[in-house]
N, CA and C of each residue as an Amber inpcrd file, in Angstrom:
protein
   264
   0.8420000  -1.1760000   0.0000000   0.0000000   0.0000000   0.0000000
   0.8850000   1.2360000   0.0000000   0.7520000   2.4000000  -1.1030000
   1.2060000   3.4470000  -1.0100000   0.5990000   4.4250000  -0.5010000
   1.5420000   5.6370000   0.6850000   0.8570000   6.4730000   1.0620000
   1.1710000   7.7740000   0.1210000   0.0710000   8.7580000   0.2290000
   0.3420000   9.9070000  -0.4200000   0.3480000  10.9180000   0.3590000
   1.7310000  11.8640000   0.3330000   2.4150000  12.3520000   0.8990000
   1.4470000  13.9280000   0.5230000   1.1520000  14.0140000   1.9820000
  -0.0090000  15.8480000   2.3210000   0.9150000  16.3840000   2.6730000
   0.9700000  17.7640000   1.9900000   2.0190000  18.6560000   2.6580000
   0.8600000  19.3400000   3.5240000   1.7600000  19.9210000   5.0720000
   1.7440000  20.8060000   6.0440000   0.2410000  21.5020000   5.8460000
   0.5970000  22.0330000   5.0470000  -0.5150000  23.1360000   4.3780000
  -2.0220000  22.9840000   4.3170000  -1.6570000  22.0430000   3.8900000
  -3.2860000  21.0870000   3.5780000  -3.4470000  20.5730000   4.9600000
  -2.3760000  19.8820000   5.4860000  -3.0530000  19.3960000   6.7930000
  -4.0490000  20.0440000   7.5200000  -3.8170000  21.3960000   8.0130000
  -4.5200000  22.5410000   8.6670000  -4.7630000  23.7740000   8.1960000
  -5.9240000  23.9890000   8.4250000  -6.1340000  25.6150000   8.3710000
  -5.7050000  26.9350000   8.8460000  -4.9280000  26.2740000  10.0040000
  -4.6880000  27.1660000  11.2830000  -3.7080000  27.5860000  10.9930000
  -3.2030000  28.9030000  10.7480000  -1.7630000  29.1360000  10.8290000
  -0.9960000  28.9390000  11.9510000   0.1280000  28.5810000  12.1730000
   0.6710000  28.8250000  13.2050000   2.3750000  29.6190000  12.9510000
   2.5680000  30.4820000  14.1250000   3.6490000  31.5890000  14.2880000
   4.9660000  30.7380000  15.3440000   5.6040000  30.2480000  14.7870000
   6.5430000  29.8820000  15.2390000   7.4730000  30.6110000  15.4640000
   7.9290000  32.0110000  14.7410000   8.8780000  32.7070000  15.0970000
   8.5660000  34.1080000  15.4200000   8.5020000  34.7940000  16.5280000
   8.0140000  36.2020000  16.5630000   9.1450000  37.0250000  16.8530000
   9.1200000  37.5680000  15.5080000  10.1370000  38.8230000  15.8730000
   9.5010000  40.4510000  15.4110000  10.5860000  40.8800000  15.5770000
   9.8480000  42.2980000  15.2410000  10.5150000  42.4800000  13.6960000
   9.4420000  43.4320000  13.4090000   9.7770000  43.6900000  11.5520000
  11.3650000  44.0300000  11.3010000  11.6100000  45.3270000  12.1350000
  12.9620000  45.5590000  12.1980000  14.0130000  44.6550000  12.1960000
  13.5100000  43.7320000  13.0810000  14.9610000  42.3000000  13.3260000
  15.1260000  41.6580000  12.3300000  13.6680000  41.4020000  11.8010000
  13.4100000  40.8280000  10.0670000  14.5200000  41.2550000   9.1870000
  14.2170000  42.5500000   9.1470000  15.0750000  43.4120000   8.1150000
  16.6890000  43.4120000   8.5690000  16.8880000  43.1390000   9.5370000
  18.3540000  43.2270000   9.9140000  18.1870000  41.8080000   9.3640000
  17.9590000  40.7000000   9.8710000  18.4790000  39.5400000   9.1110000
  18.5260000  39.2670000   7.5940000  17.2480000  39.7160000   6.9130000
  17.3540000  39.5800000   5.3530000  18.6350000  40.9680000   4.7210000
  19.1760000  42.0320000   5.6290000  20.3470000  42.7340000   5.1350000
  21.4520000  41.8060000   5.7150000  21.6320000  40.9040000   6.3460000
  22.8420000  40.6270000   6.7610000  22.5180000  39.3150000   5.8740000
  21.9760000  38.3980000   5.1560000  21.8720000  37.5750000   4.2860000
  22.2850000  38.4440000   2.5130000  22.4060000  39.5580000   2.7200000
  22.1670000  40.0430000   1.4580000  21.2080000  40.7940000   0.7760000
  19.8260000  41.0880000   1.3690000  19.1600000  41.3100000   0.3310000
  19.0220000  42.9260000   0.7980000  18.5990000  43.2460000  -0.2750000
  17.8520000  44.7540000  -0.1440000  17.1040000  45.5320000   0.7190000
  16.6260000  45.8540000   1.2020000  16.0520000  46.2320000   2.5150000
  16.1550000  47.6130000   2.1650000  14.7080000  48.9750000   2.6880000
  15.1490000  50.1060000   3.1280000  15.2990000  50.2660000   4.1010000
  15.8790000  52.2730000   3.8800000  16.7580000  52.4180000   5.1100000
  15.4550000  52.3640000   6.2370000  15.9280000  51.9420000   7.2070000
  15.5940000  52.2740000   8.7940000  16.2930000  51.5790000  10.0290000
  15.7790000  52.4790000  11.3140000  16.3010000  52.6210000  12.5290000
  15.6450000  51.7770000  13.4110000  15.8780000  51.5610000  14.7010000
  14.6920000  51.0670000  15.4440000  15.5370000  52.2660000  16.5770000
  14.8280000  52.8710000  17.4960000  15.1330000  53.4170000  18.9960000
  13.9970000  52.7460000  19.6980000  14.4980000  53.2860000  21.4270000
  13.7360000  52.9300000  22.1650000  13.5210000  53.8840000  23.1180000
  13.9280000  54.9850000  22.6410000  13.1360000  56.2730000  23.6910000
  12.3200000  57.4460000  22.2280000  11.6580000  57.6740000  22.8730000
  11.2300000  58.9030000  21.7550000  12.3730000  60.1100000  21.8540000
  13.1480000  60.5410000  22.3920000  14.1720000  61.7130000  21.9730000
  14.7960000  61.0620000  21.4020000  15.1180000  59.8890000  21.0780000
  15.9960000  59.5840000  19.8850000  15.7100000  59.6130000  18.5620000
  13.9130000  59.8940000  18.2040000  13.5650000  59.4930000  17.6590000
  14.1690000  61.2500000  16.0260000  14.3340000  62.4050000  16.7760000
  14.5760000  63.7180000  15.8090000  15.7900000  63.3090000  15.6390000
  16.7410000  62.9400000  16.2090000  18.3760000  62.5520000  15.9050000
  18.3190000  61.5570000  14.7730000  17.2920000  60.2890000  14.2590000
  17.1780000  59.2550000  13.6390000  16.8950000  60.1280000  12.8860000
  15.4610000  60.6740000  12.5180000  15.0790000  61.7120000  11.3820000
  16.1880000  62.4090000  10.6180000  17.0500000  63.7270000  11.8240000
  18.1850000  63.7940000  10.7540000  19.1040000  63.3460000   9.8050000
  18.7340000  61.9500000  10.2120000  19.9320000  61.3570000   9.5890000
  19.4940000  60.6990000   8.4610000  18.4630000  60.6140000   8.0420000
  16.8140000  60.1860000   7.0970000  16.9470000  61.5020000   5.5990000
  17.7720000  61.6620000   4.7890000  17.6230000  62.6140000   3.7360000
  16.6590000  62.9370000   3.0530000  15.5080000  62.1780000   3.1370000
  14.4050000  62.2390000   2.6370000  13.3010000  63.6620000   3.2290000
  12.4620000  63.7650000   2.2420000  11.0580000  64.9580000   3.4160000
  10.3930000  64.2520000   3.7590000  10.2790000  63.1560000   3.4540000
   9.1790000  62.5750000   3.9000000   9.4290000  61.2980000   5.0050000
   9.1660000  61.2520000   5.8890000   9.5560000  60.0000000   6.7730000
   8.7470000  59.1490000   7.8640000   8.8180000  58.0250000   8.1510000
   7.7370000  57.1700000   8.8720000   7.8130000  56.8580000  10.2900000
   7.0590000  57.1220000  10.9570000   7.5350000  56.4070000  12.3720000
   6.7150000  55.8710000  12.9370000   7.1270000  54.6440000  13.4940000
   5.5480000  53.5120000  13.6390000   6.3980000  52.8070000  15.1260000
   5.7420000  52.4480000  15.7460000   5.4610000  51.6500000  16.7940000
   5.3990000  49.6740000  16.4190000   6.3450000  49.2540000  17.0230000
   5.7910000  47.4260000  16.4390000   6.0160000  46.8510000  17.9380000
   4.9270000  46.3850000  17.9270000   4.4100000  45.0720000  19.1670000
   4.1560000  44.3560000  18.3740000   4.5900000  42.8270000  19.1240000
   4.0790000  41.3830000  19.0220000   2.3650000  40.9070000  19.3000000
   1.5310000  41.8930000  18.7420000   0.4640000  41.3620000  19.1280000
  -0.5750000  40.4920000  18.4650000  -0.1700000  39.8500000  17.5330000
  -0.7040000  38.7210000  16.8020000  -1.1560000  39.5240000  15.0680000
  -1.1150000  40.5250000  15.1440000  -1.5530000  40.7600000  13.9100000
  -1.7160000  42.4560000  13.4920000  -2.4500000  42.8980000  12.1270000
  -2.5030000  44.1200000  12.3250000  -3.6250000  45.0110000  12.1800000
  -2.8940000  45.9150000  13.1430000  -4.3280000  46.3400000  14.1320000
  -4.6520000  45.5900000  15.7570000  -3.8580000  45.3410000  15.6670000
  -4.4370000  44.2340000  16.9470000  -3.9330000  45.1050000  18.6910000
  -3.0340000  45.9250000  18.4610000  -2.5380000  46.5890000  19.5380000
  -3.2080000  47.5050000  19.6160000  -3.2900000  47.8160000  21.2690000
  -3.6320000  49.0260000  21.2990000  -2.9530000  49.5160000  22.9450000
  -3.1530000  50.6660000  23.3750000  -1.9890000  51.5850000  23.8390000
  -3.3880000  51.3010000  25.3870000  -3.1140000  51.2520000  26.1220000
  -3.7050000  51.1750000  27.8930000  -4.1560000  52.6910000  28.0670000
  -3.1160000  53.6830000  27.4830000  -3.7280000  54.7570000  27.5460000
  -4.6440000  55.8670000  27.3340000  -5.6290000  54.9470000  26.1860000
  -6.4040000  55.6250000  24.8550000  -5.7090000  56.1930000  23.9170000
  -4.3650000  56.0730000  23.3790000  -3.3150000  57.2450000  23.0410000
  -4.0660000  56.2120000  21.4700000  -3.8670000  57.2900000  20.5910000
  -4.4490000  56.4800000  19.2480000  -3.4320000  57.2210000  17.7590000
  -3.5830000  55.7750000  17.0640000  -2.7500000  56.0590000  16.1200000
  -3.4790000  56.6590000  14.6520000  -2.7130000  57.9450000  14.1530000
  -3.6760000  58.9540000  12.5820000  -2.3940000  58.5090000  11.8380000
  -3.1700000  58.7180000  10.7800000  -2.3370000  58.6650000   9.4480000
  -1.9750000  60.1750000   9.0020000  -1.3430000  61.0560000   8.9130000
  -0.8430000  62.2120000   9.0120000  -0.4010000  61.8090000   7.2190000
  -0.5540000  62.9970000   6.6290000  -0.4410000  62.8630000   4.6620000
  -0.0270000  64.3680000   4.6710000   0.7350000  65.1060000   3.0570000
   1.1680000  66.4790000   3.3090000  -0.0730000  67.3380000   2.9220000
């Protein structure tokens, strides 16, 4: 009797997250493998955050917040503090 070989995929529906990192760490590993990546920083105080900017040549620049919280949209701040999309 031959069996036929189910990949993973098919087995379940469920995704599962075996590795949680943050986007940033992502990007440090796929630049230290080689690949392309844009520029960015990670800090961990907000006054660091105008020193990073200067150093950003661009006018236009992003600054986002990343938690591990399963997905996106899924965080939110204890304080009511809420996140806008700011455009010129």
């Amino acid at each position: 009797m031959m069996r036929r070989f189910v990949p993973a995929v098919a087995r379940s529906a469920v995704q599962a997250r075996t590795l949680s990192i943050h986007e940033y760490q992502a990007k440090q590993l796929l630049r230290e493998a080689g690949c392309c990546v844009e520029e960015g920083y990670a800090v961990d105080k907000v006054e660091d955050v105008k020193a990073i900017c200067d150093k950003i040549s661009t006018d236009l620049k992003v600054v986002k917040s990343q938690i591990l919280a399963g997905g996106r949209g899924r965080g939110t701040f204890d304080t009511g503090f809420e996140v806008r999309l700011l455009t010129h």
